[in-house]
N, C-alpha and C positions, 0 to 999 in steps of 0.2 A: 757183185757177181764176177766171175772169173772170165780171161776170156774166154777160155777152151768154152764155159757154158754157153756166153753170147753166139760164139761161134755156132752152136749149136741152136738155138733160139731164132738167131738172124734170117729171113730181115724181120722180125718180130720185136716187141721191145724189149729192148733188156737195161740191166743198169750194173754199174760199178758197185763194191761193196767194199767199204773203207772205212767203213767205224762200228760202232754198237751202242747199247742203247747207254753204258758208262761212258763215251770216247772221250777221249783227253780230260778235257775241261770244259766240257759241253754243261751249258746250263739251261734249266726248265726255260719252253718259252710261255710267252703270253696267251697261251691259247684261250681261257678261261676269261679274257677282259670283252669286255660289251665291244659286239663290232657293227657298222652302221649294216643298215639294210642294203638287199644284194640288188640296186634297181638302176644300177649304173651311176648315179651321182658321181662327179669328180668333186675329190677335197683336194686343195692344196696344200702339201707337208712342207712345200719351200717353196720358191721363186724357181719357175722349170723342172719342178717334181710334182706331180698329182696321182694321186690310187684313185680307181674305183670299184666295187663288188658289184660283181655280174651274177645269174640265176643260173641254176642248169635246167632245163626241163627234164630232163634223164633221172631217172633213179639212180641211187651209187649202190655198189656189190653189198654195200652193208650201209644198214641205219648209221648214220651220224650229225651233228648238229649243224657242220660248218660246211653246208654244199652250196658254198658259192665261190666264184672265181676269182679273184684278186689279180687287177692288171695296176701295175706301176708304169709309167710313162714320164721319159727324159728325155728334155731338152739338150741336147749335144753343145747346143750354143753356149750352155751355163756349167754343162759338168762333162768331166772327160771319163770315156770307157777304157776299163785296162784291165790283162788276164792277171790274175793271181794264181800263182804256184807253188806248191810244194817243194820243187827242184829248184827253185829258183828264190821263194822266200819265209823257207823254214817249214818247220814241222806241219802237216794237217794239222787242220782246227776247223772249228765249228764255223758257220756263219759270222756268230755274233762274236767272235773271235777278229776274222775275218775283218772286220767292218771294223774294231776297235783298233788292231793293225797297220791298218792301210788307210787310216782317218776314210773311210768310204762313206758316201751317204747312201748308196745301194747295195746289196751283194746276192749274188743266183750262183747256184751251180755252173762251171762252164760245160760238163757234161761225164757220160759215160770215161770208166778208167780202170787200167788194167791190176793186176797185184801189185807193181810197182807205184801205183799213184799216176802214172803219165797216162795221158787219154789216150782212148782206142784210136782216133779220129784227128783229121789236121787240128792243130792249134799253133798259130803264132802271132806274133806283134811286134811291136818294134823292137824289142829287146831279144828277139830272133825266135826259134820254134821251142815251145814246151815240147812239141812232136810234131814232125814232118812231113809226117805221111799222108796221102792222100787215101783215103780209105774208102774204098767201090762200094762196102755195105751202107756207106752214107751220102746221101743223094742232097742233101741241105747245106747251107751255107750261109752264116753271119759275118757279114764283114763291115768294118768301122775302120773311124779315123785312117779316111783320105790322105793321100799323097798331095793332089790338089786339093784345094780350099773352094774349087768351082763345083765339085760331085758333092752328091748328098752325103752326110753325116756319118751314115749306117744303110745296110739296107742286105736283104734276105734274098738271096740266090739256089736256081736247083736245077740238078744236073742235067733234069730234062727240060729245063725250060729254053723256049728261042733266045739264040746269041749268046747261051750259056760259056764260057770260058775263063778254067780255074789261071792258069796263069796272068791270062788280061786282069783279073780279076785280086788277085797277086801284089801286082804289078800296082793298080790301080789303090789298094786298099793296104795299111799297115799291118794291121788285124784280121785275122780268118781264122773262125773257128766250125766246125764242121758236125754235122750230126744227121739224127732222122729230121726229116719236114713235119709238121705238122701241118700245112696251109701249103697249097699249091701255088703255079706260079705267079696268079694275081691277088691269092687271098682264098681261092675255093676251097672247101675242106676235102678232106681223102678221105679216102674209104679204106682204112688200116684195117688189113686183114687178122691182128692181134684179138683174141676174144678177151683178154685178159685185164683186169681193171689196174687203174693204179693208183696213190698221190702223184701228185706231176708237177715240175717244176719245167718252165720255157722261156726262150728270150724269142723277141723279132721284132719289127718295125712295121709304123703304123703310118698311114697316108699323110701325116704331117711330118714324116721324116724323126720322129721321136723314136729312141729305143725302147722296148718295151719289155718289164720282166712280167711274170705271168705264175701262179700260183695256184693249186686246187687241191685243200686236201682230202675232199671228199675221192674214192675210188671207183674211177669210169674208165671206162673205155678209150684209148686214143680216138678211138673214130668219133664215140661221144663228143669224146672234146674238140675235137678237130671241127664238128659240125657247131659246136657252141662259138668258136672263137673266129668261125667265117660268117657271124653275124655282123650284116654290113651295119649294124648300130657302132660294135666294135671299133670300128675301121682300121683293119689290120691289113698289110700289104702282103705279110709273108713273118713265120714262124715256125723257129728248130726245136723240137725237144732234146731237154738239157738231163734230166734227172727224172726219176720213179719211187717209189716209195718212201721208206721213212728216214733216206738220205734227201728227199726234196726240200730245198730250205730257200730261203727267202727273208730278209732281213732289210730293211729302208729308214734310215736316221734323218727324220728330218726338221724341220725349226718347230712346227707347232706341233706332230705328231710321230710318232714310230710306227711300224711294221713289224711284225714279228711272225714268221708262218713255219712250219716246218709237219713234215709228211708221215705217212703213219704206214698205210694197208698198202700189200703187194700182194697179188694172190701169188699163192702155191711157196710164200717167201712169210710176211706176216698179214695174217688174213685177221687183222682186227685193229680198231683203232687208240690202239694203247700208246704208243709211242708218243712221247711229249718232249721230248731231247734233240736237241738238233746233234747231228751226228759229224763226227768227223769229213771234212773234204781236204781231200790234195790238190784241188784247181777249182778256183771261183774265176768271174766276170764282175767287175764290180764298178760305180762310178763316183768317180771321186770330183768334189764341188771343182769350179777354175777358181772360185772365191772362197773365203774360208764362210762353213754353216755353225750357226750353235747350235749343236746337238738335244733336243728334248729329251727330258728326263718324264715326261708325261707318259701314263697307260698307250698301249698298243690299240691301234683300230684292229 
């Protein structure tokens, strides 16, 4: 999506639009392999990586097979988070592109992006800003990898929340990447005024301080989802939406099992769930082991 559209949209959801259903070198994913039942069970796919599939109680905009939610959950202590860029390391590519690249054992969206590929929204790390700006239509905030070694890991900041402060904040954290919230400032869901469904892709942190990436490709509603994922089963502290539709992707390489997700229906964009392609992105989040993983060559959950 262009900005001028977002612009237009805002504060509503909108998404970047950067690939199509041939991009690059985008290849089929797994959709089609047996995936465990959606009742929260954690599997472990490595030492400090576990997925689980959540339910929705909600209906999605359209019939589809796969309405359950996929939360991946990273230990900070065992793998490092780092932005991936376009501007900074080569052409768009898909996810699993992505992940083959940057040896990553995770990879998400980092978010919404303009015609250029650079995000609408702050993004930076230690290797200085993909984009700088502080952007008012974005009230969210992921920040990682600590200055000190004494503050937590990661952790989900919003603009209206008490003691909010982007520069302390800055200051405090290497990493800050910027978007909508989807979870308030202790974990409550919003009430997103968007009627509009989507695929969804999100990053935030959970009360064990674990990064957590977040996947759905069935098409709800933000506030749907927002009300799914401040289930205190969950235990989420705070969560930005990164991605929408059938650019939403999600990709986890891990010792016993893989991940493979990518997104489909946007209304009033593609209202069906045809899409099977991961799509081109110009800026991923992804984390890459501190220790070297072997990779599975095993089917996708």
């Amino acid at each position: 999506m262009t900005i001028a559209r977002l612009l237009i949209l805002a504060p509503l959801l909108a998404c970047g639009r950067g690939g199509g259903f041939d991009a690059g070198e985008a290849r089929l994913s797994t959709l089609d392999a047996p995936a465990p039942t959606c009742d929260g069970t954690a599997t472990e796919l490595a030492p400090g990586l576990t997925a689980e599939r959540w339910s929705m109680s909600d209906a999605p905009a359209t019939p589809i097979a796969d309405r359950c939610i996929d939360v991946v959950r990273i230990d900070l202590a065992r793998y490092q988070a780092r932005l991936g860029s376009s501007a900074r390391d080569g052409a768009s590519r898909p996810a699993t592109a992505w992940a083959e690249d940057l040896g990553a054992a995770a990879v998400i969206n980092l978010g919404m992006f303009k015609d250029d590929g650079l995000p609408v929204a702050l993004a930076v790390d230690a290797r200085g800003a993909i984009s700088g700006k502080d952007n008012p239509k974005f009230g969210g905030f992921l920040a990682f990898d600590p200055v000190d070694p004494a503050d937590p890991p990661a952790v989900v900041a919003g603009r209206t929340c008490t003691g909010f402060d982007l520069p302390a904040l800055r200051r405090r954290y290497r990493a800050v990447v910027q978007s909508y919230r989807l979870l308030e400032c202790d974990g409550q869901a919003i009430a997103w005024k968007d009627a509009k469904s989507y695929s969804a892709a999100a990053v935030g942190v959970d009360r064990a301080g674990r990064l957590v990436m977040i996947h759905v490709r069935a098409p709800y509603t933000m506030g749907a989802l927002s009300a799914a994922l401040a289930q205190p089963a969950l235990g989420l502290r705070g969560a930005i939406f990164v991605e929408g539709g059938p650019e939403a992707s999600l990709v986890v390489r891990g010792q016993v099992r893989s991940i493979e997700r990518v997104g489909s229906f946007e209304t009033s964009f593609l209202e069906a769930d045809s899409n099977h392609r991961f799509w081109d992105l110009p800026n991923v989040i992804v984390a890459v082991a501190r220790s070297p993983l072997r990779p599975t060559t095993s089917p996708s959950l």
